[in-house]
MDTraj code that builds the backbone (N, CA, C; nanometers):
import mdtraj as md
import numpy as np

residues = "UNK UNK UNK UNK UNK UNK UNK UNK UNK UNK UNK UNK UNK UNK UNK UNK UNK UNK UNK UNK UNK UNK UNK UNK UNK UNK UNK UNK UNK UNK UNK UNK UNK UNK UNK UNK UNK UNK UNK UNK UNK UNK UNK UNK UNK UNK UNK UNK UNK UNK UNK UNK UNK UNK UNK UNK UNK UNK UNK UNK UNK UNK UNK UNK".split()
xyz = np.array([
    [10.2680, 7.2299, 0.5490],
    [10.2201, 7.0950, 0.5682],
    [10.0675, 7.0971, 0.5689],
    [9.9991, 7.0098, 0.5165],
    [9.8361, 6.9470, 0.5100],
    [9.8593, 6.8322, 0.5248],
    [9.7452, 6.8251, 0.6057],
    [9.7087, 6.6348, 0.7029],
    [9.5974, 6.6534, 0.6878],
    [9.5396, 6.5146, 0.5950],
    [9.3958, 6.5052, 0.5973],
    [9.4071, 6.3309, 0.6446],
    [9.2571, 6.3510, 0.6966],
    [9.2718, 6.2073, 0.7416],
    [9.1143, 6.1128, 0.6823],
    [9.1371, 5.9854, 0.6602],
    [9.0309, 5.8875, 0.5889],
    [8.9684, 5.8223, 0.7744],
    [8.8228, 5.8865, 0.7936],
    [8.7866, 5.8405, 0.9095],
    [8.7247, 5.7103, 0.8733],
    [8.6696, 5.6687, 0.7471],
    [8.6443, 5.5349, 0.7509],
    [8.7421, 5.3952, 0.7602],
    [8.8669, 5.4630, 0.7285],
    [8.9808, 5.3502, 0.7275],
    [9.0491, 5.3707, 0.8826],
    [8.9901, 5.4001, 0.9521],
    [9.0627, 5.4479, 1.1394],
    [9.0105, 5.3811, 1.1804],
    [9.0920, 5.2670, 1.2948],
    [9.0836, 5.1908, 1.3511],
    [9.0462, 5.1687, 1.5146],
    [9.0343, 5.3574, 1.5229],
    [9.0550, 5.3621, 1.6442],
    [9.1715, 5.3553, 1.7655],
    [9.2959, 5.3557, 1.7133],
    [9.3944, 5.3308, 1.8011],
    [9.4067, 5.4000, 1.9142],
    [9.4043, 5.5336, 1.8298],
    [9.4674, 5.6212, 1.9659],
    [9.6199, 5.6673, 1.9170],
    [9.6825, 5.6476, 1.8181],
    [9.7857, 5.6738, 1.8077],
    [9.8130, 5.7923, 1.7905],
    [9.7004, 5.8794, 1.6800],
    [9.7603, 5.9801, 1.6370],
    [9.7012, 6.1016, 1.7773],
    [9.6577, 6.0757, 1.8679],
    [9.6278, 6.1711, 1.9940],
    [9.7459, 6.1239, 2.0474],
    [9.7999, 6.0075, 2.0856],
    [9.9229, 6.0278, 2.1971],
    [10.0093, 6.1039, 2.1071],
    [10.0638, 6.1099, 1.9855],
    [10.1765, 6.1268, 1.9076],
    [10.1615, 6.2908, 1.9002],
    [10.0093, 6.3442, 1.8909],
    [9.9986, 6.4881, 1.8325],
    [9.8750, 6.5246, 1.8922],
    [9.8654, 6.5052, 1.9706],
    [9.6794, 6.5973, 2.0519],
    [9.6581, 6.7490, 2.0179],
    [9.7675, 6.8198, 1.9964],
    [9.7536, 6.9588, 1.9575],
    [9.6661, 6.9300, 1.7304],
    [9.6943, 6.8215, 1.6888],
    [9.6062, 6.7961, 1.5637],
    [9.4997, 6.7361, 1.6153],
    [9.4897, 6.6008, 1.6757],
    [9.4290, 6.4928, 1.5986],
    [9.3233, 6.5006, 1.7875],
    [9.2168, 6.4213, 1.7886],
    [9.1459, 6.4058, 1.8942],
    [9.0855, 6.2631, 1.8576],
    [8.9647, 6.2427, 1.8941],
    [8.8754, 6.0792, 1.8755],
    [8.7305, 6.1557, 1.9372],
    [8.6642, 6.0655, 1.8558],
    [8.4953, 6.0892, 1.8736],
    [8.4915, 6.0136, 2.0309],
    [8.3761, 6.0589, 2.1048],
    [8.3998, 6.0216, 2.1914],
    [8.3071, 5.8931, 2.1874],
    [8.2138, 5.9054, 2.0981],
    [8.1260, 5.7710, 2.0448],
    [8.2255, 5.6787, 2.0526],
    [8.3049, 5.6154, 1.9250],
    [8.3548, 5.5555, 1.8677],
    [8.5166, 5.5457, 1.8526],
    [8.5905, 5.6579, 1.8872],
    [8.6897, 5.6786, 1.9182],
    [8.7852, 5.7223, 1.7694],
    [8.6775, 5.7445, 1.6356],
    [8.7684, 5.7357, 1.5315],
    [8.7762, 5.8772, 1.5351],
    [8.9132, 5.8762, 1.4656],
    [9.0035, 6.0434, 1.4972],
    [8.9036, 6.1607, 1.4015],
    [8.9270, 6.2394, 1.4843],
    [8.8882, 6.3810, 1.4504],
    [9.0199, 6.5104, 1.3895],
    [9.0242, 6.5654, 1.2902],
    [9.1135, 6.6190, 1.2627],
    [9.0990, 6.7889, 1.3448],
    [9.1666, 6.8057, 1.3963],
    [9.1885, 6.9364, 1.4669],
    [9.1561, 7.0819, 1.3642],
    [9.2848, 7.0573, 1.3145],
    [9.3367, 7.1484, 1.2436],
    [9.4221, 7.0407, 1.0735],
    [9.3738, 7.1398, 0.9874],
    [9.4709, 7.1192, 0.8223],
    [9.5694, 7.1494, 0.8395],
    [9.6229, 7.2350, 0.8805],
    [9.7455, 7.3164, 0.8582],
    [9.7956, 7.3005, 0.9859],
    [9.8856, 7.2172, 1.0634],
    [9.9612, 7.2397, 1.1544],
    [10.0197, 7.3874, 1.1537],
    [10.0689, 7.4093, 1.3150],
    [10.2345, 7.4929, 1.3251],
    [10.3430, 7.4377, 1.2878],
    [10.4358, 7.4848, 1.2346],
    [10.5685, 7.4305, 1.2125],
    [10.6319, 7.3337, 1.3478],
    [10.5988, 7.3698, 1.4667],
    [10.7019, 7.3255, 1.5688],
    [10.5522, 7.1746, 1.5786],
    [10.4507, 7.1540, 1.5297],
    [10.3674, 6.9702, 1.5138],
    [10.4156, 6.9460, 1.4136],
    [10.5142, 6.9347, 1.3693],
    [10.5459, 6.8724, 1.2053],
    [10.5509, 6.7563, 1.2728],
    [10.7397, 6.7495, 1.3341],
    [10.7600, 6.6328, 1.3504],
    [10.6483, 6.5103, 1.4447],
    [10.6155, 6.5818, 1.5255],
    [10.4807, 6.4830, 1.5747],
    [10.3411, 6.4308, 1.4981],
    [10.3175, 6.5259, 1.4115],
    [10.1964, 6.4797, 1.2979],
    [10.2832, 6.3635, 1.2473],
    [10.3613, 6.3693, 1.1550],
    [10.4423, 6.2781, 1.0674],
    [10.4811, 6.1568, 1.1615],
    [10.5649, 6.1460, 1.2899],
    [10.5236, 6.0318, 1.3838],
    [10.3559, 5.9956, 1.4258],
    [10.2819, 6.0697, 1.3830],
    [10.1234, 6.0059, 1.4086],
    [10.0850, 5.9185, 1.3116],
    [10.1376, 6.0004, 1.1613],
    [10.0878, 5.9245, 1.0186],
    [10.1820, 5.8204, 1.0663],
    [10.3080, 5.7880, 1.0848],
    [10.3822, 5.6756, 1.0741],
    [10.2973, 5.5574, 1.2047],
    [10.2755, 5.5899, 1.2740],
    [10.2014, 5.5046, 1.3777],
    [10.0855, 5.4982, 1.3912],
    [10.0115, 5.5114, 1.2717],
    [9.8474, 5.4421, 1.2795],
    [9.8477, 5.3548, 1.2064],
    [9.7763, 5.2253, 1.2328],
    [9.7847, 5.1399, 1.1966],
    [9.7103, 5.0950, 1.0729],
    [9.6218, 5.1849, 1.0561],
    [9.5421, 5.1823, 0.9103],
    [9.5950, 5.2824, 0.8580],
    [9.6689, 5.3379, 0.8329],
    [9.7620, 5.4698, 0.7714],
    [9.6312, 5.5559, 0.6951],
    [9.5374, 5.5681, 0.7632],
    [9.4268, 5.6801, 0.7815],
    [9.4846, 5.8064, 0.7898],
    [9.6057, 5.7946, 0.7838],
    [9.6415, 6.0097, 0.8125],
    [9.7343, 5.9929, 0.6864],
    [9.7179, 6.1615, 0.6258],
    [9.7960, 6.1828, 0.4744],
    [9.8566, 6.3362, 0.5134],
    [9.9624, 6.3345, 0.5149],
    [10.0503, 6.4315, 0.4801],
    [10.0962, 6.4983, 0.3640],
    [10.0855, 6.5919, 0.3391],
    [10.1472, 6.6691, 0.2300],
    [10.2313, 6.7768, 0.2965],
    [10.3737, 6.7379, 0.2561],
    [10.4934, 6.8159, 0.3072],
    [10.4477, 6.9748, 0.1780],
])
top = md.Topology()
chain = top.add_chain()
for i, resn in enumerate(residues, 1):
    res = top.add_residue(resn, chain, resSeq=i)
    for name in ("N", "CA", "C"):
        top.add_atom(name, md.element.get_by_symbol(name[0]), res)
traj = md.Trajectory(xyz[None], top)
């Protein structure tokens, strides 16, 4: 898996830190997400992929 994320299209939610904090974080300025890590572990799949599904500017991209 690769997760890249578009910080100009982030809205700031917060979604993809509750869903996956071991990827995703927020500036502490502005709150738009910070990508952790490219390459998850196998056992953040399913939580990255519930992060991409719950941001609301679909700012996060997965490649299975």
């Amino acid at each position: 898996m690769k997760v890249t994320v578009d910080q100009d299209k982030c809205v700031s939610s917060g979604q993809c830190v509750l869903n996956s904090a071991e990827v995703f974080d927020q500036r502490d300025e502005d709150g738009v997400v910070v990508l952790l890590t490219t390459n998850p572990p196998a056992d953040e799949a399913d939580n990255v992929r519930r992060a991409a599904a719950a941001c609301p500017a679909q700012a996060i991209y997965v490649e299975e």
